[in-house]
C-alpha positions, 0 to 999 in steps of 0.5 A: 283365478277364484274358480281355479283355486275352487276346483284345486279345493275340491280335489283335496276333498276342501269345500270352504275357503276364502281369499282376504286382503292381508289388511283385514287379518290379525298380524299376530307375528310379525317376525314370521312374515319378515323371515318370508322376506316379502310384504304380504297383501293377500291370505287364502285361507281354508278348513280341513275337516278332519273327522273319520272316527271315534277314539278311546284314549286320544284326541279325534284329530289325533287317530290320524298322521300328523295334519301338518303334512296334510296342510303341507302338501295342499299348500305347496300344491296352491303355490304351483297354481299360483306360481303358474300365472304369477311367476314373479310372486312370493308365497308362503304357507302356514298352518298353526304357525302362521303370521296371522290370527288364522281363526280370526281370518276364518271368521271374517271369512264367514267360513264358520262362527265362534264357539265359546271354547275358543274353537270355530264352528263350521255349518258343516264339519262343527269344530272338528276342522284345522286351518291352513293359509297362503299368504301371498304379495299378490295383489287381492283383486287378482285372486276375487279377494272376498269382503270380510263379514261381521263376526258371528258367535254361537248360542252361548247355551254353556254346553262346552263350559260345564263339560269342561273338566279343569274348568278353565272354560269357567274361568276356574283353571290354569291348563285344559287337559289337553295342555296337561296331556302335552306336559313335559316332564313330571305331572301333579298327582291332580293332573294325572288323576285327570287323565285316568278320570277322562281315560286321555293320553293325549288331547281333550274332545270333551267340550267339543263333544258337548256342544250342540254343533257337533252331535251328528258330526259329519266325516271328512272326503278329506283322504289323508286322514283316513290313513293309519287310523289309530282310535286306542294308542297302546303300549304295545303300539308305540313300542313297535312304532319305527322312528320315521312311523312316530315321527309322521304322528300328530303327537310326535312333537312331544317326543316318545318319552311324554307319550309313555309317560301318559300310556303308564299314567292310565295304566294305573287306573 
């Protein structure tokens, strides 16, 4: 079965993933996996890699379509397999939403090592991955579940913390100003200084852009994410975006009103 999960993976462009005995993750919701309605005893987990291009006023990982969807059909897909030799079992996936502490399980899983900004850092693909999982009733033996490893961390070598720009990887700040471009609502005079400071209207790459690791990042054989790149969200963009075409956007979920509010922000630089 582990093979089989293998050659899935690599059609999709995903080289690293892992399977793990549900009692070596973090639960951290509890009431995701009774909605499910099943007790879970396997997690198979994996990075997407979603690097293509630089940006000038968004997010790296938000050039793209909304990696949601991508997760989405990788992990319908997994069920399938799965559904194929164990008819009777119950699967549910995530991605972000999820009942574990997905970057815990990435972890254990040896699938990268812990940044000091909070991120995991593949040998590979540095930061700039997502997690997806499949959390299964099927029993981890069956699928070549893989021990879990000791946790390692990066060099400490403090890149990320000084490039930080609200210092809250110093210990100094509230928000980072990734949360900051996601506000709702009216922002501090402070806040939208920042913005224009660091030229963001959504998201932050600053302290990924700083460390070591990701210097020469390597692009993603991921195809999705080379689809309908946006590298500088303009008015005029966004303006002629249809609903269903912002809706598909990694930054749709805080609406059109929040977005031209930040594309107004910077425009009075």
């Amino acid at each position: 079965m582990k093979e089989r999960l293998r050659e899935y993976f690599a059609s999709h462009g995903i080289e690293y993933f892992s399977v793990l005995d549900y009692s070596d993750c973090i639960e951290t919701g509890t009431k995701i996996i009774e909605r499910a309605g099943f007790e879970p005893k396997s997690v198979i987990l994996y990075l997407l890699p979603y690097y293509t291009t630089e940006t000038v006023n968004l997010s790296r990982y938000a050039a793209s379509l909304d990696y949601h969807l991508a997760i989405s059909e990788i992990n319908e897909g997994l069920e399938e397999i799965l559904k194929a030799k164990f008819p009777e079992a119950k699967i549910k996936g995530y991605g972000d939403h999820s009942p574990i502490d997905e970057r815990h399980a990435a972890l254990i899983s040896g699938l990268g090592i812990a940044g000091d900004n909070g991120l995991i850092i593949n040998e590979k693909y540095g930061s700039y991955v997502f997690v997806g999982d499949v959390v299964t009733d099927i029993l981890p033996e069956l699928l070549g579940a893989d021990s879990p490893v000791e946790i390692e961390h990066c060099e400490h070598c403090g890149a990320c913390k000084r490039a930080c720009p609200t210092g809250i990887l110093r210990g100094e700040g509230v928000d980072c100003l990734s949360a900051i471009t996601q506000k709702k609502g009216e922002l501090t005079e402070g806040e939208e200084q920042l913005m224009r400071e660091y030229n963001t209207l959504w998201g932050c790459d600053i302290c990924q852009m700083a460390c070591p690791h990701n210097k020469s990042p390597q692009k993603t054989p991921v195809r999705f994410f080379y689809e309908s790149p946006i590298t500088n969200l303009t008015r005029e963009l966004l303006d002629s975006m249809s609903e269903d075409e912002f809706s598909r956007r990694a930054f749709a979920w805080r609406k059109r009103a929040t977005i031209s509010r930040n594309i107004d922000i910077l425009s009075e630089k």
